[in-house]
Backbone as CSV, one residue per row, in Angstrom:
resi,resn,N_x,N_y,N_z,CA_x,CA_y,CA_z,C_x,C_y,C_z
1,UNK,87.327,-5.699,-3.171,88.553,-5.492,-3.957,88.549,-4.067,-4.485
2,UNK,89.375,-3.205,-4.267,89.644,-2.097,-4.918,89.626,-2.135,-6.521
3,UNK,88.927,-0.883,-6.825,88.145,-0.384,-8.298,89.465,-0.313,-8.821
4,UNK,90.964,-0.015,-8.615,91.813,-0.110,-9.457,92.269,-1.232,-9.469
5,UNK,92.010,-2.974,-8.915,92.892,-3.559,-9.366,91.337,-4.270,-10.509
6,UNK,90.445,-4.375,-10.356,89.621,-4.516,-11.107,89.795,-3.916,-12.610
7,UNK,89.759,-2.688,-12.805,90.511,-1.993,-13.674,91.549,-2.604,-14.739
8,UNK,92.408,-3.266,-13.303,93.829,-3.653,-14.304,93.688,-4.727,-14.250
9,UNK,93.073,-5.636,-14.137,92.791,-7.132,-14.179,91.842,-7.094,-15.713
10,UNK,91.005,-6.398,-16.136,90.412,-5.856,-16.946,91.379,-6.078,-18.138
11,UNK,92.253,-4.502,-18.114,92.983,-4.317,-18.968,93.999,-5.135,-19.490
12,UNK,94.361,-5.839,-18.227,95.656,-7.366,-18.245,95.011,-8.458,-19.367
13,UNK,93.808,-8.530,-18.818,93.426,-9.614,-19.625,93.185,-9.151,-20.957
14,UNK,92.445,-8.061,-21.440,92.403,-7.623,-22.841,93.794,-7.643,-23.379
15,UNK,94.700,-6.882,-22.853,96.310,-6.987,-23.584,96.469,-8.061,-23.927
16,UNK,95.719,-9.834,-22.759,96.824,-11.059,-23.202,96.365,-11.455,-24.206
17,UNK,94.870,-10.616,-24.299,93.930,-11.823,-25.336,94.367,-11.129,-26.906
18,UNK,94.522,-9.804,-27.020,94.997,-8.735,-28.199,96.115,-10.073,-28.379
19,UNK,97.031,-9.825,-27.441,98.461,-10.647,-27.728,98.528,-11.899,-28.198
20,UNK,97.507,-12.601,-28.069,97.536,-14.238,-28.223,97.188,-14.164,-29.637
21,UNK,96.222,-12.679,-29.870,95.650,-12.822,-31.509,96.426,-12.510,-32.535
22,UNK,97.134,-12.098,-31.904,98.882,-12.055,-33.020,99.240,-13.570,-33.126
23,UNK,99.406,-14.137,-32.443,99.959,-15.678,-32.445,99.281,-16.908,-32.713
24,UNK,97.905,-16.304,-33.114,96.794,-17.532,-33.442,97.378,-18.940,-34.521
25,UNK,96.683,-20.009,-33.982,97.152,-21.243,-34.839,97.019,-20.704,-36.178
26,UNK,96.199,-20.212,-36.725,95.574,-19.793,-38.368,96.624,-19.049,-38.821
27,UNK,97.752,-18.735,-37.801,98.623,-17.558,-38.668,100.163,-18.748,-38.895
28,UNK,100.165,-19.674,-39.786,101.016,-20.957,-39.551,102.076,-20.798,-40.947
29,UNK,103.233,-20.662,-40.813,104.077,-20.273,-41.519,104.089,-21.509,-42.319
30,UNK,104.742,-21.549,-43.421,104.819,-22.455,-44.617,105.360,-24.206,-44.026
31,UNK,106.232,-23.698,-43.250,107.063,-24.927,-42.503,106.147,-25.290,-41.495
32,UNK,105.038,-24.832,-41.021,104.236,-25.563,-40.287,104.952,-24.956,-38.863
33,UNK,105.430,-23.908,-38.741,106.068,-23.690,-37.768,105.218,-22.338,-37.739
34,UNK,105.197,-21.997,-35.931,104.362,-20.826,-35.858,104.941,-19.434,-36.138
35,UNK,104.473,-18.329,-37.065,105.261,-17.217,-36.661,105.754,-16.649,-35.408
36,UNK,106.593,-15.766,-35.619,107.205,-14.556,-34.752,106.118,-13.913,-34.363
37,UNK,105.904,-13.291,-32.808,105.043,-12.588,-32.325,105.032,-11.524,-33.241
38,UNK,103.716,-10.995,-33.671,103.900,-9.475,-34.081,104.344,-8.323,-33.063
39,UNK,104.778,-7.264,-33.356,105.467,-6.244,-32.447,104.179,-5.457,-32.476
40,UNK,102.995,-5.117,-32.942,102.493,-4.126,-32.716,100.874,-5.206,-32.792
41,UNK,99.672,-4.983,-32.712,98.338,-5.217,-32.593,97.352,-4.015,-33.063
42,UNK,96.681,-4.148,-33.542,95.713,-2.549,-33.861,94.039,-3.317,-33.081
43,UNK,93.445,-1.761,-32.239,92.274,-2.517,-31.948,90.881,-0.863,-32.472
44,UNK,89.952,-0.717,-32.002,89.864,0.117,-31.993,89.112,0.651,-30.098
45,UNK,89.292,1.621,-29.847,89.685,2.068,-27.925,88.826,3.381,-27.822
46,UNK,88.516,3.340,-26.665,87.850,4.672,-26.349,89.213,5.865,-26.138
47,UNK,89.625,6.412,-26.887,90.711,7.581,-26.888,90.188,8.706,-25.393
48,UNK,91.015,10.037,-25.831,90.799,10.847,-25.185,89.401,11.881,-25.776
49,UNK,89.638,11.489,-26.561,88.300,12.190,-27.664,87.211,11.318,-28.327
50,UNK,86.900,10.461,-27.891,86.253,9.410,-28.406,86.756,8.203,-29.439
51,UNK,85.998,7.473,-30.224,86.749,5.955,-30.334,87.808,6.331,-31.215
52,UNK,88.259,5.769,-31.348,89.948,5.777,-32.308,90.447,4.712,-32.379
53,UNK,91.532,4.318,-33.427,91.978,3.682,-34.335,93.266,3.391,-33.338
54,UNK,93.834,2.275,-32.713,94.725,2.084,-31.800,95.729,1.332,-31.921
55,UNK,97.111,1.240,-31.672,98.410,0.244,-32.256,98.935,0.211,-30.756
56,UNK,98.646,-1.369,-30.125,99.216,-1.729,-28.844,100.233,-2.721,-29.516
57,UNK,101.460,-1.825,-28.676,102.781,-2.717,-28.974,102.330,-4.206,-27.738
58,UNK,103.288,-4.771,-28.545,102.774,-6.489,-27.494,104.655,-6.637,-26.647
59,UNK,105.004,-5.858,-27.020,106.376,-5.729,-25.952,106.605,-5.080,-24.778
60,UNK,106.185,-3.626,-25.044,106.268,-2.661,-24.123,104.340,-2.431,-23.489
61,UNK,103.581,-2.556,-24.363,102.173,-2.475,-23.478,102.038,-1.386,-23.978
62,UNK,102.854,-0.326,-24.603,102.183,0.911,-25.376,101.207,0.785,-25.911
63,UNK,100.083,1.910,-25.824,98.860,2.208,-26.558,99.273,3.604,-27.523
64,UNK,99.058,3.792,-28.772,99.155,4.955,-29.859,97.386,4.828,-30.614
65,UNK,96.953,5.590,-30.423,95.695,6.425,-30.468,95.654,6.853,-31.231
66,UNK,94.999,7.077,-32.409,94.913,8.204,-34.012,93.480,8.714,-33.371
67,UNK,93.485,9.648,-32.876,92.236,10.480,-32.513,91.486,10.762,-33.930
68,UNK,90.120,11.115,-33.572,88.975,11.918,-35.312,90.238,12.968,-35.760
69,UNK,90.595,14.070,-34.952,91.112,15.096,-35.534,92.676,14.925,-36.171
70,UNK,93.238,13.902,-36.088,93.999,13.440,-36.518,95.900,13.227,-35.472
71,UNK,95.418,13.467,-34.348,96.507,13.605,-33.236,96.587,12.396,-32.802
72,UNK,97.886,12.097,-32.509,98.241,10.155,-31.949,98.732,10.660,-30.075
73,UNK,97.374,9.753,-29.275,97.254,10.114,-27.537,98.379,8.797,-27.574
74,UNK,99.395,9.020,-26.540,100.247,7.616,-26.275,100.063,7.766,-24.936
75,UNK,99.456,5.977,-24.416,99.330,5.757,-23.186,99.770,4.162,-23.302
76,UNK,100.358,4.121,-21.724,100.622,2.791,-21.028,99.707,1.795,-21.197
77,UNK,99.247,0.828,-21.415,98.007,-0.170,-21.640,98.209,-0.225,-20.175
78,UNK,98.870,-0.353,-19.139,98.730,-0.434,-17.526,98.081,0.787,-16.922
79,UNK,98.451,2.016,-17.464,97.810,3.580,-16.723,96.337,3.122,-16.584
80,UNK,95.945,4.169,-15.669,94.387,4.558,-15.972,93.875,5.150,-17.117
81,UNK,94.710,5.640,-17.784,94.064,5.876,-19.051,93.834,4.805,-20.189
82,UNK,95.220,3.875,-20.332,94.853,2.689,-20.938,93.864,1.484,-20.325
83,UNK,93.798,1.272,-18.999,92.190,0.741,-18.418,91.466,1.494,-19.101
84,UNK,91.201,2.686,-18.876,89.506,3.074,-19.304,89.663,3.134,-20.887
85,UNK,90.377,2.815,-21.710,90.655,2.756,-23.045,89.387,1.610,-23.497
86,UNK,89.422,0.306,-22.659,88.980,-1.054,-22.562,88.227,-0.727,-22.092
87,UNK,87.762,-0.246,-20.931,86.658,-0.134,-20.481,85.348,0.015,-20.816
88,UNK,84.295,-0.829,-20.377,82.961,-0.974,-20.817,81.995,-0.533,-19.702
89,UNK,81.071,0.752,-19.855,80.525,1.349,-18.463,79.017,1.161,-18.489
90,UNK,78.693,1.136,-17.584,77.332,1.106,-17.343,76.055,1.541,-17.957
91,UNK,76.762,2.992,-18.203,75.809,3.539,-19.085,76.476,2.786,-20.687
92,UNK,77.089,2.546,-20.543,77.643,1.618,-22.310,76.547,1.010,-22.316
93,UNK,76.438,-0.099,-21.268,75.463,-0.846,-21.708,73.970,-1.301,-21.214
94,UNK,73.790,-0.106,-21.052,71.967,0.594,-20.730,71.941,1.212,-21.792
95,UNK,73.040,1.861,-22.693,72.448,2.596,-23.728,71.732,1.336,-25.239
96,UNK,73.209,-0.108,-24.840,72.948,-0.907,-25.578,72.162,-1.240,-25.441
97,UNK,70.995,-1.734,-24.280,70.039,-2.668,-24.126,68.688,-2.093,-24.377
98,UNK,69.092,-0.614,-24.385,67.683,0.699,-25.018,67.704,0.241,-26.111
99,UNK,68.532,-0.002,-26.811,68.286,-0.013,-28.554,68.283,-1.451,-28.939
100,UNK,68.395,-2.646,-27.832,67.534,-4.042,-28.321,66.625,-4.151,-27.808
101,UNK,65.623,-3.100,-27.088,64.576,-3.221,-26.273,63.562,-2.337,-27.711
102,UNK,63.523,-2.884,-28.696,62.700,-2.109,-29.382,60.952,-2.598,-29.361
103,UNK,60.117,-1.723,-29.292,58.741,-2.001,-29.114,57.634,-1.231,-31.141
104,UNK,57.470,-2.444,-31.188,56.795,-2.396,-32.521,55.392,-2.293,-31.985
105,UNK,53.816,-2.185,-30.976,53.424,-1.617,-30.416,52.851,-0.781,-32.000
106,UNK,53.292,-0.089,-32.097,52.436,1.119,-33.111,52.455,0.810,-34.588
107,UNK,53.042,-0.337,-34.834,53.724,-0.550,-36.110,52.078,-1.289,-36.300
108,UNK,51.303,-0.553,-38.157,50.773,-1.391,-38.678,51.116,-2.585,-39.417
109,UNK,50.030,-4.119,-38.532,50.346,-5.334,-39.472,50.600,-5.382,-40.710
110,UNK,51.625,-6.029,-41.554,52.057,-6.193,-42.636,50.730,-7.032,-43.401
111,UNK,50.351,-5.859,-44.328,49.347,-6.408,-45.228,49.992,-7.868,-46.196
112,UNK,49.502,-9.300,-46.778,49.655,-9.909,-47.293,48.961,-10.201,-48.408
113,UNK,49.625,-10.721,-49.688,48.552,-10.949,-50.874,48.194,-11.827,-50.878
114,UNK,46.599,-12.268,-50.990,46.217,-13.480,-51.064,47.252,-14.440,-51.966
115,UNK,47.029,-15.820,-51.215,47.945,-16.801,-51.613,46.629,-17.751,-53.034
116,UNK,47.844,-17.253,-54.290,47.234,-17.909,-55.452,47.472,-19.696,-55.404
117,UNK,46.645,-20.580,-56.424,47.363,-21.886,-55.965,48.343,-22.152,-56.643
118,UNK,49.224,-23.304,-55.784,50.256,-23.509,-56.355,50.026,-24.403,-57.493
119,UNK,51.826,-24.277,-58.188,51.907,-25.376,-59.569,51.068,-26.445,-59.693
120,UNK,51.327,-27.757,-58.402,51.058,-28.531,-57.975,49.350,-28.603,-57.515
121,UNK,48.605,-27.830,-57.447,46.782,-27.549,-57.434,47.093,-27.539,-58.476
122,UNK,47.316,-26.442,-59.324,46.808,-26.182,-60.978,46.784,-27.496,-61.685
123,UNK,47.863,-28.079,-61.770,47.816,-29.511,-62.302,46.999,-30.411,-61.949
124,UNK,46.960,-30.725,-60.907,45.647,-31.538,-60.308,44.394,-30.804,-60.691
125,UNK,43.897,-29.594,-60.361,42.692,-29.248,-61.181,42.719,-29.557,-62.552
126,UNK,43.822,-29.243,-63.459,44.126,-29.407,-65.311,43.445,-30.990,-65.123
127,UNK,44.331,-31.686,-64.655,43.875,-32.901,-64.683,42.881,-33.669,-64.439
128,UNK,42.198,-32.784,-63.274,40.708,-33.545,-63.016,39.290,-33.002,-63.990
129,UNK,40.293,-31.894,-64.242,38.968,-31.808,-65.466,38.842,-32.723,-67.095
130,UNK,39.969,-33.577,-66.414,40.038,-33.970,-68.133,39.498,-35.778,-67.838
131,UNK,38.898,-35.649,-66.732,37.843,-37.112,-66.072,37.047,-37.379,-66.495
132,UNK,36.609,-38.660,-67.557,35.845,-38.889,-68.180,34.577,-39.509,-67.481
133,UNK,33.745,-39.866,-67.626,32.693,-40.626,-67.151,32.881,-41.815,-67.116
134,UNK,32.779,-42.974,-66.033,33.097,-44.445,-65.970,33.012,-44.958,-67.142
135,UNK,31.320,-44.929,-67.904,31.022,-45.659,-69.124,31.088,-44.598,-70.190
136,UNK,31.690,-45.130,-71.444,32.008,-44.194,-72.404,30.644,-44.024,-72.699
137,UNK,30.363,-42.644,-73.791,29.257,-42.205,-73.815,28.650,-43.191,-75.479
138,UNK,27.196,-43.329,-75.109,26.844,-44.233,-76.387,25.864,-43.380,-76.975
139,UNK,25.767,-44.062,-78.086,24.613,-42.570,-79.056,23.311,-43.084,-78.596
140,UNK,22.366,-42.018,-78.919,21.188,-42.051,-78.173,20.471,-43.408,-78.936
141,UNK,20.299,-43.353,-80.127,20.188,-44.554,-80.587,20.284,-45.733,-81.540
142,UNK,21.443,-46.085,-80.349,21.827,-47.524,-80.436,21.301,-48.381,-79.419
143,UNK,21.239,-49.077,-79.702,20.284,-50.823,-79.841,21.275,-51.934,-79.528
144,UNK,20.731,-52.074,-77.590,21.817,-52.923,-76.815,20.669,-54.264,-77.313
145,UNK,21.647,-55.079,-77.502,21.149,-56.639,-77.744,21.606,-57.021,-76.430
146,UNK,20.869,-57.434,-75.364,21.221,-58.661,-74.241,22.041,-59.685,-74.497
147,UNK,21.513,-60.697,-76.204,21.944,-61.507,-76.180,23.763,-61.641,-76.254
148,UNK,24.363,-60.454,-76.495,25.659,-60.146,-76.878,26.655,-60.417,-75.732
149,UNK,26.024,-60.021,-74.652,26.931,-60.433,-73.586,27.248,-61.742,-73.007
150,UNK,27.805,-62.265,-72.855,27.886,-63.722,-72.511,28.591,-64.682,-71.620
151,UNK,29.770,-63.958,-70.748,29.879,-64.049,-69.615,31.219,-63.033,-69.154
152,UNK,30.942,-63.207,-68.190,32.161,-61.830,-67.513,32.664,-62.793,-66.004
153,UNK,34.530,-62.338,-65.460,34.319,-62.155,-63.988,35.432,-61.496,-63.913
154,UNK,35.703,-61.450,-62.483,36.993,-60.477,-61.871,37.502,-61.099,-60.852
155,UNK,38.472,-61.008,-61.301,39.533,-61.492,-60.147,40.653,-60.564,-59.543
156,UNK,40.838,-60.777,-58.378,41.964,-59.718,-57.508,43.418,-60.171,-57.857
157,UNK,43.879,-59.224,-58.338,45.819,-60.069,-59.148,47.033,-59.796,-58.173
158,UNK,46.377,-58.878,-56.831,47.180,-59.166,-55.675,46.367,-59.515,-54.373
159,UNK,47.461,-60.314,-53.652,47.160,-60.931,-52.265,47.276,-60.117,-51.165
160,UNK,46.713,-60.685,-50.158,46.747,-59.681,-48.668,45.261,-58.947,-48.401
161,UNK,45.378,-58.163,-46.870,44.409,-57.798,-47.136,44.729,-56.233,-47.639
162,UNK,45.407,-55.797,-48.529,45.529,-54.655,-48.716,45.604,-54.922,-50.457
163,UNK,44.753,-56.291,-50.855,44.366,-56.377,-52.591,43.374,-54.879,-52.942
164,UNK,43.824,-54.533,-53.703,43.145,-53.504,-54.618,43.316,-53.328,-56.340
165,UNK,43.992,-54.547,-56.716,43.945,-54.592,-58.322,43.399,-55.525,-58.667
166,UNK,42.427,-55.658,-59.496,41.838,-56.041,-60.082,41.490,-56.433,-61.230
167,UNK,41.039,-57.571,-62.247,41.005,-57.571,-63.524,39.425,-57.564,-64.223
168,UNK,38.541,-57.317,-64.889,37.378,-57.943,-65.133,37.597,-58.531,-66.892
169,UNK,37.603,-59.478,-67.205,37.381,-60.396,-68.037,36.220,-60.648,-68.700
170,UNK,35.373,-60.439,-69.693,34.560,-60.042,-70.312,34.750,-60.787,-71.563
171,UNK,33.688,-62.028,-72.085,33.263,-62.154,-73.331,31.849,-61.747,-74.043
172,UNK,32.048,-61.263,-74.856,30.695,-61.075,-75.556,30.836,-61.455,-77.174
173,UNK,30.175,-61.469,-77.863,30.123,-61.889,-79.192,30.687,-60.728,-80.203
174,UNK,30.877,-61.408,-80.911,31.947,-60.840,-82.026,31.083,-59.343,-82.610
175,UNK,31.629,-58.463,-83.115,31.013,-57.602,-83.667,30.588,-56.688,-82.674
176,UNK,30.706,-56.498,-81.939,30.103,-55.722,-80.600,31.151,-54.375,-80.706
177,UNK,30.320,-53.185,-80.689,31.103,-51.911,-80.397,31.493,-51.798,-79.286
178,UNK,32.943,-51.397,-79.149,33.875,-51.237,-78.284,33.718,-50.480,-77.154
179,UNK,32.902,-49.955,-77.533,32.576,-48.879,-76.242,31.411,-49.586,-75.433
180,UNK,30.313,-50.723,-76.135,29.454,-51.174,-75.200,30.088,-52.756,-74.518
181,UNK,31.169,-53.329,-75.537,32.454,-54.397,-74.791,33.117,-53.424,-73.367
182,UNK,33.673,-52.255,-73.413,33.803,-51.702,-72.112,33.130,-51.671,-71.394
183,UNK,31.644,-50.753,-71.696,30.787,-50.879,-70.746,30.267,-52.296,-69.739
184,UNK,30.608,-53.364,-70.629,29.987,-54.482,-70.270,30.842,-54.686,-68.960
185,UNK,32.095,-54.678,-69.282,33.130,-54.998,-68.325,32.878,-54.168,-67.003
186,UNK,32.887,-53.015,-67.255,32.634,-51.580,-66.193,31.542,-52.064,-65.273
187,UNK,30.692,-52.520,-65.824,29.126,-52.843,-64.994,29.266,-53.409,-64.238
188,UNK,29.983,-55.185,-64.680,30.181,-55.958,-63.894,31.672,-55.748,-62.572
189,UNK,32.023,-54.681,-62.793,32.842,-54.337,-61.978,32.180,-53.455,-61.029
190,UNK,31.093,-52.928,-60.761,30.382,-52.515,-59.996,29.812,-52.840,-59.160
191,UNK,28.831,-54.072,-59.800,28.548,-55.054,-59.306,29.409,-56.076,-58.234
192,UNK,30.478,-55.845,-58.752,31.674,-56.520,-57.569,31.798,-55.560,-56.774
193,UNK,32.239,-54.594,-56.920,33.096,-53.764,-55.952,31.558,-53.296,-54.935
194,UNK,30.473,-53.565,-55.336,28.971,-53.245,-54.489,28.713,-54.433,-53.488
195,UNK,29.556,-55.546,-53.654,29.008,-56.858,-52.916,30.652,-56.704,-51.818
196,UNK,31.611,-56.040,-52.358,33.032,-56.218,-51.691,33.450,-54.938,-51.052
197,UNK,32.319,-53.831,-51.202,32.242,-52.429,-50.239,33.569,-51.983,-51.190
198,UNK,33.642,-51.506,-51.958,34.770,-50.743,-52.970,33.823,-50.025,-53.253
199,UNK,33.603,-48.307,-52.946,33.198,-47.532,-53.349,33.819,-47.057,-54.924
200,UNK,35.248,-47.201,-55.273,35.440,-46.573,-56.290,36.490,-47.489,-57.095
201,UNK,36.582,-47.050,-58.637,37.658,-47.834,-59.178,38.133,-47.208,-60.077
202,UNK,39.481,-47.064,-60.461,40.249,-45.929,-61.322,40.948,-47.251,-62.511
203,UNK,40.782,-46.980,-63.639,40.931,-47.530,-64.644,42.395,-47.597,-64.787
204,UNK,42.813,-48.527,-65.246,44.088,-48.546,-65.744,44.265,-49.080,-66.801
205,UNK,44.062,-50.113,-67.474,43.908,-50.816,-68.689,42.992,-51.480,-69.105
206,UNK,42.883,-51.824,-70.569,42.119,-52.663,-71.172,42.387,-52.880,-72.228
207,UNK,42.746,-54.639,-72.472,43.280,-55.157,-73.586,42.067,-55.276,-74.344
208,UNK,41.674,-56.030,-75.649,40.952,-56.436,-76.579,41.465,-57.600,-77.451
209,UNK,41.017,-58.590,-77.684,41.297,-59.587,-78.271,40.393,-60.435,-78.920
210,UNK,40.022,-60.916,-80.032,39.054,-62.067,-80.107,39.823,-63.272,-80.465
211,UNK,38.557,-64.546,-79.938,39.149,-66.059,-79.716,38.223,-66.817,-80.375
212,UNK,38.132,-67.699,-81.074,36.700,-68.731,-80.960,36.175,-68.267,-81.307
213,UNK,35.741,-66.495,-82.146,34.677,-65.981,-82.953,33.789,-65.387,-81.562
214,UNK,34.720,-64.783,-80.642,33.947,-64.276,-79.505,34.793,-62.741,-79.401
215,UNK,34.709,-61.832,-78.696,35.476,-60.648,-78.414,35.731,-60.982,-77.042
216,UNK,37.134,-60.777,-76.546,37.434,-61.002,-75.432,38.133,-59.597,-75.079
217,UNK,37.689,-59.341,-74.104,37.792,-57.912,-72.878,38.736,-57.917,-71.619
218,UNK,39.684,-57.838,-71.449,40.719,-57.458,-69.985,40.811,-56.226,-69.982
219,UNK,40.348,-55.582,-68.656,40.222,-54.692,-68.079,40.550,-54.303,-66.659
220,UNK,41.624,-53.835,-65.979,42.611,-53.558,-64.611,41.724,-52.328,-64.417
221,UNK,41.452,-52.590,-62.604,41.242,-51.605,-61.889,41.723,-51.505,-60.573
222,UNK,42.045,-50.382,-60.008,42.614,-50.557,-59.519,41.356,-49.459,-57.757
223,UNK,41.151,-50.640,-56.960,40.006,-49.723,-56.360,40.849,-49.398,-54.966
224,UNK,39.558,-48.412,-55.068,39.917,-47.533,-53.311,38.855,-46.916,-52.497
225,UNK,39.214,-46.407,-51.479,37.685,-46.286,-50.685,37.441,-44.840,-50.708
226,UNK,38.321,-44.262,-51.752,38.203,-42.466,-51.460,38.626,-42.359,-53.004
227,UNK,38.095,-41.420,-53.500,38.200,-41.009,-55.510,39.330,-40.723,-55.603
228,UNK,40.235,-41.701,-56.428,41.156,-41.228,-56.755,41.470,-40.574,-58.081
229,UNK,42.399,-40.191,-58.486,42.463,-38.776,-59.440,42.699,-40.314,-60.827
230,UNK,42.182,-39.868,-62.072,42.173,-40.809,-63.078,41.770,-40.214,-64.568
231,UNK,41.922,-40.867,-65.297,41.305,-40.096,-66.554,39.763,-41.046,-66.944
232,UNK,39.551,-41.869,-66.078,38.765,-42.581,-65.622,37.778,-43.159,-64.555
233,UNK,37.248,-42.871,-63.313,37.109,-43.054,-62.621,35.834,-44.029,-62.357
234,UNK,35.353,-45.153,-62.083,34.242,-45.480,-61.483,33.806,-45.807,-60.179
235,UNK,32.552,-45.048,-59.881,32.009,-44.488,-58.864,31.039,-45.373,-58.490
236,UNK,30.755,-46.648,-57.536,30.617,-47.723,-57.911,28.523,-47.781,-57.868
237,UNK,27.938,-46.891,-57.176,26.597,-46.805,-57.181,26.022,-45.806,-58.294
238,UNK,26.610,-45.014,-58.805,26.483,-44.530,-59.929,26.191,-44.962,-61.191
239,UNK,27.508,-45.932,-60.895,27.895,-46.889,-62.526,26.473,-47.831,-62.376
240,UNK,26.160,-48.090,-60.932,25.654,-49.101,-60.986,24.102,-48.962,-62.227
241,UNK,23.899,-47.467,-61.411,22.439,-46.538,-62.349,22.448,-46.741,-63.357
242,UNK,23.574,-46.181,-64.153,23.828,-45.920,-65.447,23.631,-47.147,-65.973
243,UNK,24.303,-48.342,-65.460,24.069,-49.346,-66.238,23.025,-50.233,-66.374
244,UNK,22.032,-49.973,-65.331,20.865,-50.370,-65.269,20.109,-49.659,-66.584
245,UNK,20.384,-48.296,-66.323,19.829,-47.107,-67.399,19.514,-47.672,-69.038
246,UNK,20.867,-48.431,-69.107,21.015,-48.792,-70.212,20.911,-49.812,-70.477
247,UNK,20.593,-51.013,-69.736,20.200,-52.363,-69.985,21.399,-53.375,-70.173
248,UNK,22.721,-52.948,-69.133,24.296,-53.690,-69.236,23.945,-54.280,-68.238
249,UNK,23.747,-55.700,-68.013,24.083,-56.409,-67.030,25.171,-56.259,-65.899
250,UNK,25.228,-56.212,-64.682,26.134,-56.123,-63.473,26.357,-57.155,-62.909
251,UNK,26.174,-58.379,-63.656,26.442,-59.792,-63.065,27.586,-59.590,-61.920
């Protein structure tokens, strides 16, 4: 096919598409009715002097040109001059594809600042430091009576095999410091969770009550096979030491 009808097949089609953009749906008059063609289009065109500021009438196919120096070129949108107006050349776009062909190659790696921890660590560290020891701490000397304890058990308060709460139930005799009524409970929860492979148990409650001239102990745990975060935690071969240490039964 000859380089001039290419040309104007080119240019034909840019004029219809300029032209249609005068008449776009988006340009919808109040009545819902479409405007009047516009009479003129502005694009910007390769001039006679380089790019310029351009007003193609959509009637006649005129091109008007505002050149840099301030002179208006008028050409036919059909001439060869209005083709190469549109026109996009070879070297156009080898020059374009030089300047997305960029090579970083020499560029030094972007130094980074070490990453501090986030909100979410800090809190979890705040918090795990504030983990007490399974059995509260007792003074050096005080004077465990055996006879004080008097029976304990635990029972699982959900079903399935995915039970992990737990209660331990604890009587001992009246008058008993509160911290060795916990301990009592704690022990014997060791003792369970050592015969039922529960490495660990995270505290959740413990009521206190006396009945019958006895102290009665409820105590929720809630176990798992990996330490979970607590203001409490028991560690179930540990506790077990400690409470041997101290002469608390692990019934």
């Amino acid at each position: 096919m000859p380089a001039r009808f290419r040309h104007w097949s080119a240019a034909a089609l840019t004029g219809a598409v300029l032209t249609l953009a005068g008449c776009s749906m988006s340009d919808v008059a109040p009545d819902d009715r479409p405007r009047a063609k516009p009479a003129q289009v502005t694009a910007t065109v390769a001039g006679t002097k380089g790019l310029g500021r351009a007003r193609i009438s959509t009637q006649s196919g005129e091109i008007l040109i505002l050149e840099d120096d301030g002179s208006v070129t008028t050409m036919d949108l059909d001439s060869p001059g209005g083709r190469d107006a549109f026109q996009v050349t070879e070297a156009d776009l080898a020059a374009l594809n030089a300047n997305l062909d960029l090579s970083f190659a020499g560029l030094a790696p972007v130094a980074r600042a070490p990453r501090g921890p986030t909100a979410q660590e800090k809190a979890i560290e705040a918090f795990a430091a504030r983990t007490a020891p399974a059995l509260p701490v007792i003074a050096p000397d005080a004077e465990i009576d055996p006879e004080v304890f008097l029976a304990v058990k635990v029972v699982t308060l959900n079903q399935g095999p995915g039970a992990d709460l737990v209660e331990v139930t604890a009587n001992l005799r009246q008058g008993v410091d509160a911290d060795i009524a916990f301990s009592y409970a704690t022990c014997a929860l060791a003792g369970w969770a050592r015969d039922n492979g529960n490495p660990y148990g995270r505290h959740i409650r413990t009521l206190q009550a006396k009945r019958n001239g006895k102290l009665l102990i409820g105590s929720a745990f809630l176990m798992s096979d990996s330490r979970p975060l607590g203001l409490r935690v028991m560690e179930t071969e540990e506790t077990l030491r400690e409470c041997s240490a101290r002469g608390i039964p692990a019934a």
